[in-house]
C-alpha positions as CSV (number, residue, x, y, z in Angstrom):
1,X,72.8,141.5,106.9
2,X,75.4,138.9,105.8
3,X,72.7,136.7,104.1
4,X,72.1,139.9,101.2
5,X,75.5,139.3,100.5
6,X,75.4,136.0,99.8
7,X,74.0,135.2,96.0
8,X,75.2,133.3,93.4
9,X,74.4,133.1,89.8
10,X,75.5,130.7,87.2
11,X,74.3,129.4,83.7
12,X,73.9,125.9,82.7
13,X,72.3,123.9,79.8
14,X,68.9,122.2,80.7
15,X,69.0,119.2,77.9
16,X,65.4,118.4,78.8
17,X,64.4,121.5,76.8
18,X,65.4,121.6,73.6
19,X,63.9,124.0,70.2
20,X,63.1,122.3,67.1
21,X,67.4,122.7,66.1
22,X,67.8,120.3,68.7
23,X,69.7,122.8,71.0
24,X,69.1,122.9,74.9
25,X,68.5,125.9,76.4
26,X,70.5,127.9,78.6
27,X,69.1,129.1,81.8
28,X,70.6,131.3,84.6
29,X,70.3,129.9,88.2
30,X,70.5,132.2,90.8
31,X,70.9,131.0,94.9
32,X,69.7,133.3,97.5
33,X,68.7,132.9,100.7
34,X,68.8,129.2,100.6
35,X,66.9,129.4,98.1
36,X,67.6,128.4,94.1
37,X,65.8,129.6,91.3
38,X,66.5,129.2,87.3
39,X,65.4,131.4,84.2
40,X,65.6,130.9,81.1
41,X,67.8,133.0,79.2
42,X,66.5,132.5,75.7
43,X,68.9,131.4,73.9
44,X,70.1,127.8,72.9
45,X,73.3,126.1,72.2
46,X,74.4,122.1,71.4
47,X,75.2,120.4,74.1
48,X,78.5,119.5,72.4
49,X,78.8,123.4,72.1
50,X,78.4,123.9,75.8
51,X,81.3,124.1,78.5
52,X,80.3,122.9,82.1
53,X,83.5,124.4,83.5
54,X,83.2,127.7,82.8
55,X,78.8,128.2,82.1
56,X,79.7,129.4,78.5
57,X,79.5,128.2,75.1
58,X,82.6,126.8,73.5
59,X,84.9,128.8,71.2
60,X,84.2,126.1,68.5
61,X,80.6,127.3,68.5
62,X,80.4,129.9,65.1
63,X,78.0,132.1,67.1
64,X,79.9,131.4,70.8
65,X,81.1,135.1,70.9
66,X,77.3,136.2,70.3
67,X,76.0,133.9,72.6
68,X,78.9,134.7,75.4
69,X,77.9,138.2,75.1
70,X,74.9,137.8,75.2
71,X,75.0,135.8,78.7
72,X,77.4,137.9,80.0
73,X,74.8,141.2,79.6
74,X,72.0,139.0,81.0
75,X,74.3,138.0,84.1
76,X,75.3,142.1,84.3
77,X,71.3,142.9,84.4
78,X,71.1,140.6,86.8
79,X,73.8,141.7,89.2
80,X,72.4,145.4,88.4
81,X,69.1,144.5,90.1
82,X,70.4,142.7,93.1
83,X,72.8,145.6,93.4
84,X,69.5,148.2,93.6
85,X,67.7,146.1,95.9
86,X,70.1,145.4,97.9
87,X,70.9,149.1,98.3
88,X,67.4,150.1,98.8
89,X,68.0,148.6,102.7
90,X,65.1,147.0,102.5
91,X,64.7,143.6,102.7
92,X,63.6,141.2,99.9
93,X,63.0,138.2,98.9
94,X,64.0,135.6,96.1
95,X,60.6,136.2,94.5
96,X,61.3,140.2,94.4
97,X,64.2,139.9,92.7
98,X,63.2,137.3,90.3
99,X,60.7,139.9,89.0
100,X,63.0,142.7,89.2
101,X,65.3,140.6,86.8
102,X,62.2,139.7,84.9
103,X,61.3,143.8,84.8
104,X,57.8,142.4,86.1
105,X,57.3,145.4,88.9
106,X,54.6,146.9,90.7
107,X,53.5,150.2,89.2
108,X,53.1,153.1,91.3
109,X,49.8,153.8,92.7
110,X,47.9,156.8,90.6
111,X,45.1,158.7,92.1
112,X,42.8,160.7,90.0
113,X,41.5,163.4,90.9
């Protein structure tokens, strides 16, 4: 039971993707299970911009408060659905909750009658 409790997600800049700006996205990587796994967040930032330290974008980015907010509800949407499948008892695995972040989910089952 002590291996649901152990997860860990943090953001980082990936400098080998970069949009037309010249800014290198930011993904979130999440560990689980032994297990590491990154997404990209959407959004982009200078490396110059971007603080190691902390996973955040620099104050002396204009849009940093945008983009910190931004990160910070992605991270909170994240926790969210580790949170509900974690407290569903069931077990899961790093692929489940990568979709459940994604909101990629099985529908229910219809029958028609």
């Amino acid at each position: 039971m002590l291996e649901l409790l152990n997860i860990r997600f943090t953001f980082s800049l990936r400098t080998s993707h970069q949009n037309p700006d010249g800014k290198s996205a930011i993904v979130m990587r999440i560990t689980f299970q032994g297990q590491r796994s990154d997404i990209f967040t959407g959004l982009y930032c200078f490396q110059k911009d971007w603080d190691r330290e902390v996973g955040r974008v620099k104050n002396s980015e204009e849009n940093a408060k945008t983009l910190n907010q931004n990160l910070a509800m992605i991270l909170q949407g994240a926790k969210n659905s580790f949170d509900e499948l974690k407290f569903s008892r069931q077990a899961f695995t790093m692929r489940e909750l990568l979709d459940k972040i994604r909101g990629v989910e099985d529908r229910p089952t219809l029958l028609m009658l």
